[in-house]
N, C-alpha and C positions, 0 to 999 in steps of 0.2 A: 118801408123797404127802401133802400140806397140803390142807386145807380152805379156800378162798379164797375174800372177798366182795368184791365191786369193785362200789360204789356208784357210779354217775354222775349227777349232778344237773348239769352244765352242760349248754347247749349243744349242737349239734354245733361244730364246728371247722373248717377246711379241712382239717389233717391228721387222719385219725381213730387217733391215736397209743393213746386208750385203750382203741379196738376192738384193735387190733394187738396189743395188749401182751396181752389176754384171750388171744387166740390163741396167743399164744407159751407163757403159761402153760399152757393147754391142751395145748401140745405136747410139755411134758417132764410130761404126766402129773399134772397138778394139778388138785384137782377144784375147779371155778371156779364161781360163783354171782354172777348181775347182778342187779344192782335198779336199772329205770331211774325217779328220780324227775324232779317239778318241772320244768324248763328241759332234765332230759340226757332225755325221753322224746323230746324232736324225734330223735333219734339211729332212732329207731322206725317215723316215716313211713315209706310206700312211695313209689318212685318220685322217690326224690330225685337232683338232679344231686351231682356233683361241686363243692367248692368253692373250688376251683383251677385251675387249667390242668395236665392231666394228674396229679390229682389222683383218689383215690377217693372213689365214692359211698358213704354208711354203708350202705345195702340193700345193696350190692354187698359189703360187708365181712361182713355181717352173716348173709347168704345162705351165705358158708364155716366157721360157727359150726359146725353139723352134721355135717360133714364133720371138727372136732378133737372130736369128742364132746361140745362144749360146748353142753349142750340146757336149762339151769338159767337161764331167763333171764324176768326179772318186769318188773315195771312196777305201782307203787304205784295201786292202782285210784282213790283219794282223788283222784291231781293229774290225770282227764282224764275225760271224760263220754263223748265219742263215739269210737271204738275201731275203727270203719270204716276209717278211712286208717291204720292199724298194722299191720303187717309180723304176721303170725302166731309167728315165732319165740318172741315171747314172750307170758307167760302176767300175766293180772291177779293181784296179790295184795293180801291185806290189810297192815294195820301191824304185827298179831299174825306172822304169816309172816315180815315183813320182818325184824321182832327178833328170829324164831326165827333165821335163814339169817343176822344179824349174830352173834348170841352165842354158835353153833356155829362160828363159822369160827376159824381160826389165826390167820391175819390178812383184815383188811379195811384196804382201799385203797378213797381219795374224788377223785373229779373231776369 
């Protein structure tokens, strides 16, 4: 089993290709770590729609993290003040944490 950190700083997307792809790793047993900074904490709201036509919403994605064991999930406290409109899945960290959770992984993937 690999230790894996998957950074997202974009964005959401209309596909949420980089939520999927957590899942997937998540699914053959890999122990996965997000840090959502910058621009990819939008991925984080609640309540979001879809951004496609039959398309999924990231809540909606994000809502089946739990259910692959995938419970390691941050958000750089630095890039957001009010923390009301964030999905509970994930947890505030600092920068100290965020370079602990990069320099322990095997690999880390950015998007």
């Amino acid at each position: 089993m690999s230790k894996i950190c998957v950074v997202i700083s974009q964005p959401p997307t209309p596909d949420p290709e980089a939520l999927e792809m957590i899942l997937a790793l998540a699914t053959f047993d890999h122990d996965v770590s997000v840090i959502f900074t910058a621009a990819g904490i939008g991925w984080l709201y609640k309540n979001q729609q879809a951004r496609k036509a039959s398309g999924k919403a990231p809540d909606k994605v994000l809502a089946a993290f739990p259910i692959y064991d995938c419970d390691k999930l941050y958000y750089r406290a630095a890039d957001i003040q009010i923390t009301d409109d964030l999905t509970s899945i994930a947890e505030a960290a600092d920068d100290q944490r965020i370079q602990q959770l990069i320099r322990t992984a095997d690999h880390c993937l950015s998007f």
